[in-house]
VEXRO-674048 format. One record per residue (C-alpha): residue number from 1; x, y negated, z. Coordinates in Angstrom, 1 decimal. Layout:
<recs>
NUM,X,Y,Z
...
</recs>
This chain:
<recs>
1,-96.6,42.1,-78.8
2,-96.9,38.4,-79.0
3,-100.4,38.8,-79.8
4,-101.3,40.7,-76.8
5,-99.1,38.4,-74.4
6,-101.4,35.5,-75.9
7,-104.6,37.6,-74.8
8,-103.7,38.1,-71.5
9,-102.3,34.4,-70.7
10,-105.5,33.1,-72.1
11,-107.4,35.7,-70.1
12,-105.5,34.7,-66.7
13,-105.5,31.2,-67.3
14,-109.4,31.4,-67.7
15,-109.4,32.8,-64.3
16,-107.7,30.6,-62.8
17,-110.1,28.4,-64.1
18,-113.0,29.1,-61.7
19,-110.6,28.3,-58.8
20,-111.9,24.5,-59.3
21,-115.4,25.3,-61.4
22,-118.1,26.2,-59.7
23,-120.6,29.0,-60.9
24,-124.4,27.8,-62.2
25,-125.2,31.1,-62.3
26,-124.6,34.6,-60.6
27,-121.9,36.2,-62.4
28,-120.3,33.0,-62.6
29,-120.8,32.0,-58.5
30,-119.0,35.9,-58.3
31,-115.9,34.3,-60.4
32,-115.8,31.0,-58.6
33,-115.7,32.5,-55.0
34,-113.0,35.6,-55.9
35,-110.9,33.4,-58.2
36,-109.0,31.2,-55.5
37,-109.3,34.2,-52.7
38,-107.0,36.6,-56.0
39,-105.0,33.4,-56.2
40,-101.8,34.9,-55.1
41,-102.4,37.8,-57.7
42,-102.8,35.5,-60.7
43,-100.0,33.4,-59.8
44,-97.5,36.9,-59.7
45,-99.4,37.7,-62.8
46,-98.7,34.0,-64.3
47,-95.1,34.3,-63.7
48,-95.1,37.8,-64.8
49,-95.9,36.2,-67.9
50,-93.7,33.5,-67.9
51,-91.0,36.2,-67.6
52,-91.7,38.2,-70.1
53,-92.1,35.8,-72.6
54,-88.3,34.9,-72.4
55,-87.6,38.4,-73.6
56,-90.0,37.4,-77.2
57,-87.7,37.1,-79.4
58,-87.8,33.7,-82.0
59,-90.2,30.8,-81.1
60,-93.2,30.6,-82.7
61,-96.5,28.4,-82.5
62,-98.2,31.6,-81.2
63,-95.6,32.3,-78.4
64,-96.1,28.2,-77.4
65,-99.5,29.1,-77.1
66,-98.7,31.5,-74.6
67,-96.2,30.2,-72.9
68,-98.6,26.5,-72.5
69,-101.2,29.2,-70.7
70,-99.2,31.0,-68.5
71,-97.4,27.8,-67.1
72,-101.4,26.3,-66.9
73,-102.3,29.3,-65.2
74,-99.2,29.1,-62.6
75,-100.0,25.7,-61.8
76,-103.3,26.2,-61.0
77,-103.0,29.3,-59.2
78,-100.9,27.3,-56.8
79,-103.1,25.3,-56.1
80,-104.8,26.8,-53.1
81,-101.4,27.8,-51.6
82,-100.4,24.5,-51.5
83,-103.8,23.5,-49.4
84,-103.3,26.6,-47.3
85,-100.1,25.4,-46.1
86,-101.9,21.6,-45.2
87,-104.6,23.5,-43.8
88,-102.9,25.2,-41.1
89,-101.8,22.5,-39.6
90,-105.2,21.2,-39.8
91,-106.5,24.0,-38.4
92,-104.3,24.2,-35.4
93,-104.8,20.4,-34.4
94,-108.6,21.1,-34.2
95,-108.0,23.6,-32.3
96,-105.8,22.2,-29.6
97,-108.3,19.1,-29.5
98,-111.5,21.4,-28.7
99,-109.9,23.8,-26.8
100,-106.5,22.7,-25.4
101,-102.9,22.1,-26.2
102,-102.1,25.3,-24.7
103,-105.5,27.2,-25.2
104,-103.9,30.9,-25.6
105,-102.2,30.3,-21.9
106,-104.4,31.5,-19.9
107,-105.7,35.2,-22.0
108,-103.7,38.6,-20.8
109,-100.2,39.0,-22.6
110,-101.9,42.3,-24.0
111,-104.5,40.5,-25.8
112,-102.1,37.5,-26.6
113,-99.7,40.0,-28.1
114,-102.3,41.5,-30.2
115,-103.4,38.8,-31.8
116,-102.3,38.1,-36.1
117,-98.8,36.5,-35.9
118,-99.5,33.9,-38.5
119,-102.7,32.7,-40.6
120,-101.9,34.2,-43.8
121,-99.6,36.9,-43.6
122,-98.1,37.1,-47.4
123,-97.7,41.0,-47.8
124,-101.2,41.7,-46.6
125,-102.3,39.6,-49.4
126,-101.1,42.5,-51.7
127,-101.1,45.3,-49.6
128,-104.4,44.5,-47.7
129,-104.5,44.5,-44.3
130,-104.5,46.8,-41.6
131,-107.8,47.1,-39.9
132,-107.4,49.9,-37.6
133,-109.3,52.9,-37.0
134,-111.5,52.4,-34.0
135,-114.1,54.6,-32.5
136,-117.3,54.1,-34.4
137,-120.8,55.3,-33.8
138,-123.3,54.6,-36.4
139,-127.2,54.1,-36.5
140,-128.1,54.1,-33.1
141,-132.0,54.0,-32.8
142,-133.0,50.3,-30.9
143,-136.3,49.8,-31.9
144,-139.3,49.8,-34.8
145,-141.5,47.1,-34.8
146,-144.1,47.4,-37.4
147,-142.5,50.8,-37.7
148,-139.2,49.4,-39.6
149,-136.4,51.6,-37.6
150,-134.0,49.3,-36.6
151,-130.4,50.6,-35.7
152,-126.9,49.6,-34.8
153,-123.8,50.5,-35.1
154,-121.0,50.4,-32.3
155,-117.1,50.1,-33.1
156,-115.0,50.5,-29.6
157,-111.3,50.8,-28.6
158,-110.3,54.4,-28.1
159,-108.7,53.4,-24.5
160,-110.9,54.0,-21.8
161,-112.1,50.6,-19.7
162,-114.2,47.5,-20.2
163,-114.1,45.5,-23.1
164,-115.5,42.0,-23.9
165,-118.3,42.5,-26.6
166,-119.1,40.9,-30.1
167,-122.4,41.3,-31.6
168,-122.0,40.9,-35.3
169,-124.5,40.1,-37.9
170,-124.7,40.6,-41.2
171,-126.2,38.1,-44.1
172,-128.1,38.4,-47.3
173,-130.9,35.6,-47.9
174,-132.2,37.3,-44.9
175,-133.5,39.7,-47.8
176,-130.6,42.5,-47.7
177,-127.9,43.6,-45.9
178,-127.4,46.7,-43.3
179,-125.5,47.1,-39.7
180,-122.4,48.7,-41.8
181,-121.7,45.4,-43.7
182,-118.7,43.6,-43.3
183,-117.2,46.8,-41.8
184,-113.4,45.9,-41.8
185,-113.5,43.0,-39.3
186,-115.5,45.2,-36.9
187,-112.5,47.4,-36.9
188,-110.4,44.7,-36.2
189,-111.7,43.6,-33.3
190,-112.4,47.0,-32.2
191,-109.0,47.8,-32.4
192,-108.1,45.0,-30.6
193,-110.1,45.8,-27.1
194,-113.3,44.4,-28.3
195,-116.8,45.7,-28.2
196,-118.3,45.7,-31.5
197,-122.4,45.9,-31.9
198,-123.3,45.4,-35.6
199,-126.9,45.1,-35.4
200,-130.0,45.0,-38.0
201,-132.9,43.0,-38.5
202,-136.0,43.0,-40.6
203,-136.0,41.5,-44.1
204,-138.1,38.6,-45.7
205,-140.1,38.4,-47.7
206,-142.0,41.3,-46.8
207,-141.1,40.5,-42.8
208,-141.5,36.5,-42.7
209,-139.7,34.3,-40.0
210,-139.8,34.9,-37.1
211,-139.2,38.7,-37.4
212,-135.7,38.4,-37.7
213,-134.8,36.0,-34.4
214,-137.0,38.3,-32.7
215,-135.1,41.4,-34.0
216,-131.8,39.9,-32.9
217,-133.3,39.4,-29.3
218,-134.1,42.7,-29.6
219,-130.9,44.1,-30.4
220,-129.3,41.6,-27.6
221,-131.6,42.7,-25.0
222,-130.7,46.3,-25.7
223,-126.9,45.7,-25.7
224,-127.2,43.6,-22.5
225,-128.7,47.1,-20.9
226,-126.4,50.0,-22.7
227,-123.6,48.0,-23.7
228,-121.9,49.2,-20.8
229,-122.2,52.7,-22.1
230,-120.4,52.0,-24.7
231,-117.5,50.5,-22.7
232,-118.7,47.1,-23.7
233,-118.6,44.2,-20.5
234,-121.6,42.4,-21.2
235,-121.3,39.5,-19.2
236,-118.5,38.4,-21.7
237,-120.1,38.6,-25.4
238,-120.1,36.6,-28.1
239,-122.0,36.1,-31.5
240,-120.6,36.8,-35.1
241,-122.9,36.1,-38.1
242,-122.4,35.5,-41.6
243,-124.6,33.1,-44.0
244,-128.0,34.2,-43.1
245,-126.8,36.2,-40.3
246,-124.8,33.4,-38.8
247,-127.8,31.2,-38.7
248,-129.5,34.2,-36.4
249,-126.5,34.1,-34.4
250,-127.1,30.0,-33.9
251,-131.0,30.5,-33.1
252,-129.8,33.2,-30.5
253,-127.0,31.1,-28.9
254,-128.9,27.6,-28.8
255,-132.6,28.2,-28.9
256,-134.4,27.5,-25.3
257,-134.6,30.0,-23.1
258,-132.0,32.5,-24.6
259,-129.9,34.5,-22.2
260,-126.2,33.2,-22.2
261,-123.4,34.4,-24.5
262,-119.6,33.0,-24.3
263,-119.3,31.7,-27.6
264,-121.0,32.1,-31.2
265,-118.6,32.0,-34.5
266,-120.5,30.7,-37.6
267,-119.4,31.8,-41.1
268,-120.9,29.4,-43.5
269,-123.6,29.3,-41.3
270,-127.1,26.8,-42.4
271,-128.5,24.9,-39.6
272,-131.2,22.3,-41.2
273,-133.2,24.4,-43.4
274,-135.8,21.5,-44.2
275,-132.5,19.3,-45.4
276,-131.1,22.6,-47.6
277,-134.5,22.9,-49.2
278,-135.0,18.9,-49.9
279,-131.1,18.3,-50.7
280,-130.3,21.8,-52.5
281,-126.8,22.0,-53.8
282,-126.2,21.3,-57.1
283,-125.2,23.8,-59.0
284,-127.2,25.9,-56.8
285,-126.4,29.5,-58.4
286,-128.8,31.8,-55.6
287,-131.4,29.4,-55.6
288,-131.7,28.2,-51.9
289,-135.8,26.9,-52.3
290,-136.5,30.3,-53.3
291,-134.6,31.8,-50.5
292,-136.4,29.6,-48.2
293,-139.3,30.0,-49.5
294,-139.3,33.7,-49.2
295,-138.2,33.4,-45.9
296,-140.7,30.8,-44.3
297,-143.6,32.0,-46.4
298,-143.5,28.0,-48.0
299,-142.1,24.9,-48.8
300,-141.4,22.5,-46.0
301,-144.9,20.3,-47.1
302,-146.8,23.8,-46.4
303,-145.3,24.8,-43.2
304,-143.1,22.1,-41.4
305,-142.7,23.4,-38.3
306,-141.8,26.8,-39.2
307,-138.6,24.5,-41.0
308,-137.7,22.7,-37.7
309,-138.2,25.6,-35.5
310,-136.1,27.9,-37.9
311,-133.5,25.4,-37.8
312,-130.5,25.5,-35.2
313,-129.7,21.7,-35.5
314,-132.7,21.1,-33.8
315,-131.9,22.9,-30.4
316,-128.3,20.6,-30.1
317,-129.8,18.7,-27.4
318,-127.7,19.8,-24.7
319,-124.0,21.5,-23.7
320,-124.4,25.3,-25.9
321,-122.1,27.3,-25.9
322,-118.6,27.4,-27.0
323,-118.9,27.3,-31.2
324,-116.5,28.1,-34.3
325,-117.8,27.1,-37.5
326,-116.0,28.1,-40.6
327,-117.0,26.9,-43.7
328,-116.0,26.4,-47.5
329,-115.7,23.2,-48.7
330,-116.5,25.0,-52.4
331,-119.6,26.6,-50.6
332,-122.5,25.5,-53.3
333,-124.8,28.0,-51.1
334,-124.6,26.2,-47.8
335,-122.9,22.9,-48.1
336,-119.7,22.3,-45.9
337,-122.0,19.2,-45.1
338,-124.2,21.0,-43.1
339,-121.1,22.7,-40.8
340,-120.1,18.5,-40.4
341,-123.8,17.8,-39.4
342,-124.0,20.5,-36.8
343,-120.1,19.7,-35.4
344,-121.0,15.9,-35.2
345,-124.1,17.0,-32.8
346,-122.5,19.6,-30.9
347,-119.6,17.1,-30.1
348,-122.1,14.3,-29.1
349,-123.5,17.2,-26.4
350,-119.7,17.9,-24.7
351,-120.2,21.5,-26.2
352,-116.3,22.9,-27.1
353,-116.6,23.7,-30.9
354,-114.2,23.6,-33.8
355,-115.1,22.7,-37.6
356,-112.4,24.7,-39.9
357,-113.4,23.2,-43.8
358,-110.9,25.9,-46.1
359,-110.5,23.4,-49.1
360,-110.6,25.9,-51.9
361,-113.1,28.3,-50.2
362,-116.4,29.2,-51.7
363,-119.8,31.2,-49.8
364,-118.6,34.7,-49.1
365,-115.1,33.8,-48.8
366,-114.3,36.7,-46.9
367,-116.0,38.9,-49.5
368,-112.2,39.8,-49.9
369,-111.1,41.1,-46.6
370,-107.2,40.2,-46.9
371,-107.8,36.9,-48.9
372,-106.6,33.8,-48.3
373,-109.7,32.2,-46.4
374,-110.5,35.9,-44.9
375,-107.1,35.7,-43.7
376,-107.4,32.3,-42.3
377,-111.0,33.0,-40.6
378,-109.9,36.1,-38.7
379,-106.6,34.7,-37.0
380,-108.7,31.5,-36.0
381,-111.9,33.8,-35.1
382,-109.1,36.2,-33.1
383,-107.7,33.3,-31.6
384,-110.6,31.7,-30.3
385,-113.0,34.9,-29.3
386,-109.3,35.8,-27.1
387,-110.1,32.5,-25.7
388,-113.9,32.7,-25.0
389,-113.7,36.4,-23.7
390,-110.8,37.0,-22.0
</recs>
């Protein structure tokens, strides 16, 4: 017994661990992004421990041991529950300032009552949350440019009427991904009287920039003439992307020329693609020059101007739309530096944005759909697309 208590405080205090480590390599980047998003779970299982151990009969230097873990392990795990209760109040202050003291005032009492009641609800941290089960049609044909079908998929209210609609996109390295990622917040919103269009674009290296902006204005010029068939109102929609897909969503909202959207939402988002390639972060687990590289068919010496034009810092030069940036300021993918960069030059243009840093928060921090930081992006992302759209 006291043998096996010893295993599994060692094994939950080395979990805990990668809450403050980051990861050089893959397996390890996996442990340091899920480890502080499960930090409710180890904690329970910490003082689980801690319990139990008061029932081990006699002292011993084994049972010390075990009990020095555990109480290591429960005071780590705190950690990020601690900062999620500064955080909020954070959060909410940025808020007010970009948007208003009294920003929710003027969206319908239906949508305000809708809305998450607090940022981290604790039971859904156990029990998951409830995403709703929204009408969904999947893989509708939009186009096939050098013959790559490219589809999307449509998540709507089952009322009848017009909703506002939210184009999603998914990330990968621009490499992977599909329309049916990051399902569960589509159904969220979709359940909440929003249009969502999850939409696909072609993959690098095989399709080199810029297939995929031109993909997304593809998709965007299709939803702008069949949204409505869909119950979507087009003339209130708003951009969602995710790591490589929330840099398309940037390039769609700011580049010159592009039709107008309410608002764009940034998840970990990179916006200087020449600085992420010179300045790579360090440790850099995915290897962001190779990503780059694959992507822009070079290194920033070989093709310079495919790295400015590919970047979405670049097109700050006047009011843009309405912009959420999220990021993790444990993100050793895309830097929280970069999400600072891009608020700095949005605010020196009189464009309403908001810079939420989660302090414990890694790249795909909403990896885990009723985590900590997932928790704390939707309410904020609810929050301020009720704003934008309504």
């Amino acid at each position: 017994m006291s043998y096996l208590l010893l295993i599994a405080a060692g094994a939950i205090f080395f979990l805990t661990l990668w809450i403050f480590i980051p990861g050089w390599t893959y397996p390890l980047f996996v442990l340091g992004v899920g480890a502080p998003e499960l930090s409710p779970w180890l904690l329970l299982a910490s003082l689980i421990l801690c319990l139990v151990w008061t029932r081990v009969p006699g002292p011993s230097q084994l049972t010390r041991v075990t009990l020095l873990l555990a109480l290591g392990a429960t005071a780590l795990a705190s950690v990020p529950l601690v900062q999620a209760a500064l955080a909020v109040r954070r959060f909410q202050n940025a808020m007010q300032r970009a948007l208003g003291e009294d920003f929710l005032r003027g969206v319908p009492a239906r949508v305000r009552d809708g809305l998450r009641p607090r940022p981290i609800v604790a039971i859904d941290l156990f029990r998951g949350i409830d995403f709703g089960e929204p009408s969904l049609v999947r893989g509708i044909p939009v186009a096939a440019p050098d013959g790559q079908q490219l589809t999307l998929d449509v998540y709507r209210p089952v009322a009848d009427g017009r909703f506002p609609a939210v184009v999603q996109i998914y990330g990968g390295a621009w490499q992977r991904g599909a329309p049916g990622d990051n399902p569960e917040f589509a159904r969220y919103l979709a359940t909440r009287r929003y249009v969502v269009f999850a939409i696909d674009y072609r993959h690098a290296p095989k399709w080199p920039w810029p297939a995929q902006i031109a993909d997304v204005r593809t998709a965007l010029t299709w939803i702008r003439e069949h949204g409505s068939e869909y119950g979507a109102d087009v003339s209130r929609l708003a951009l969602i992307g995710r790591s490589a897909g929330a840099h398309l969503a940037l390039m769609a909202a700011y580049e010159p020329g592009a039709p107008p959207v309410q608002a764009v939402v940034s998840f970990y988002g990179p916006v200087d693609l020449e600085d992420g390639y010179r300045h790579p972060p360090r440790p850099d687990p995915l290897d962001v020059r190779a990503i780059d590289e694959a992507l822009l068919s070079g290194t920033p010496d070989q093709v310079p101007d495919r790295y400015r034009e590919a970047s979405p810092i670049r097109y700050v030069t006047r009011k843009l739309p309405p912009t959420l940036l999220i990021h993790g300021a444990r993100d050793h993918v895309v830097e929280a530096r970069f999400g600072e960069m891009l608020y700095e030059r949005l605010q020196s243009t009189g464009t309403p944005s908001v810079l939420l840093e989660i302090p414990w928060a890694g790249h795909t921090f909403d990896a885990i759909p009723s985590g900590l930081s997932a928790q704390l992006a939707l309410y904020y992302t609810e929050q301020f697309l009720a704003w934008a759209l309504n």
